[in-house]
C-alpha positions as CSV (number, residue, x, y, z in Angstrom):
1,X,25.1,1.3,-28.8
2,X,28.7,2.2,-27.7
3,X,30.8,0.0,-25.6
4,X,31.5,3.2,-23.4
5,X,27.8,4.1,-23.0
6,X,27.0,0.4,-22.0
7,X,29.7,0.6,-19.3
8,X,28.3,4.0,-18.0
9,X,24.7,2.8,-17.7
10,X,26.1,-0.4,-15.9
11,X,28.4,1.9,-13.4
12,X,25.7,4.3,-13.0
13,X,22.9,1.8,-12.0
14,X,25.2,0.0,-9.5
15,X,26.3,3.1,-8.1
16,X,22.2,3.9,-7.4
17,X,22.1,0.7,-6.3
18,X,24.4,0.8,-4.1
19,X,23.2,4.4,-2.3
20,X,19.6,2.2,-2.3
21,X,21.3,-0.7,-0.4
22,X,23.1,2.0,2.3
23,X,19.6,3.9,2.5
24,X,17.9,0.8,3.7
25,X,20.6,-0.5,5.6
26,X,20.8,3.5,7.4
27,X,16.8,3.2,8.0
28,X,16.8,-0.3,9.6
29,X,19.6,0.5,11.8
30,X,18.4,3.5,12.8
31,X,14.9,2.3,13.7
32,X,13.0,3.5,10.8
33,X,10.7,0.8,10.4
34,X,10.3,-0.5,13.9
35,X,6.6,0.2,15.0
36,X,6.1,-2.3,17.9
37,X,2.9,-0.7,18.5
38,X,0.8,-0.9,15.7
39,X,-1.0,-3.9,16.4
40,X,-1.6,-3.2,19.5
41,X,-3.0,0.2,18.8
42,X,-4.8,-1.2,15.8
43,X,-6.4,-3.9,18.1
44,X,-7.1,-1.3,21.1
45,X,-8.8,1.2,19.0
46,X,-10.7,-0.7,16.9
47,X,-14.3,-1.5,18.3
48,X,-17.5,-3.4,17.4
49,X,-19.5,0.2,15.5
50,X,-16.1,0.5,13.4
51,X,-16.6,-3.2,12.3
52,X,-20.4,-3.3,11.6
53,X,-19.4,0.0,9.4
54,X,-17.0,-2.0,7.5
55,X,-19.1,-4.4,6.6
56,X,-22.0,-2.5,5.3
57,X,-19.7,-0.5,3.4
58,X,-18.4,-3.7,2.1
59,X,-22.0,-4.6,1.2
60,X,-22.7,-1.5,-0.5
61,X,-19.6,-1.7,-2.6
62,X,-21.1,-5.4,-3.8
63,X,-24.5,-4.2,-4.5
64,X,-23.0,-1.8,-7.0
65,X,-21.1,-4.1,-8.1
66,X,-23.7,-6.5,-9.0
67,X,-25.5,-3.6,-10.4
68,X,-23.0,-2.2,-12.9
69,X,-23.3,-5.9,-14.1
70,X,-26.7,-5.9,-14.9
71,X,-26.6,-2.3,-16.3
72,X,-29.4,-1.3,-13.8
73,X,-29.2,2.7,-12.7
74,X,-28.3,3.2,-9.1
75,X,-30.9,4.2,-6.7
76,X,-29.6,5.7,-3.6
77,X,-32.3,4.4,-0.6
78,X,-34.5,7.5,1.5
């Protein structure tokens, strides 16, 4: 490659870099990513039905799992 397209590509990319590094900088300052509530939400809202769903959708996911291993069709229960 040419010299002067090696010292474009380099100028280029630290110049996106660059805009990257103020974008970030712009977001934090700003209070882009500040979310003091989502913990507390996540804790408040989630309850004991939302958990026991989890888990049996969990348990479904392994039984087909297990199933695709041993090649057996799957048989969706009554």
């Amino acid at each position: 490659m040419s010299e002067d397209i090696i010292i474009l590509m380099i100028g280029v990319s630290t110049f996106l870099g660059a805009l990257g590094l103020l974008a970030l900088l712009w977001g934090v300052k700003s209070g882009q990513f500040d979310d003091h509530s989502k913990f507390i939400d996540a804790a408040r809202f989630d309850n004991e039905e939302d958990l026991r769903d989890a888990a049996m959708m969990d348990e479904k996911r392994k039984k087909r799992a297990n199933r695709r291993k041993e090649n057996k069709p799957y048989i969706p229960p009554d």
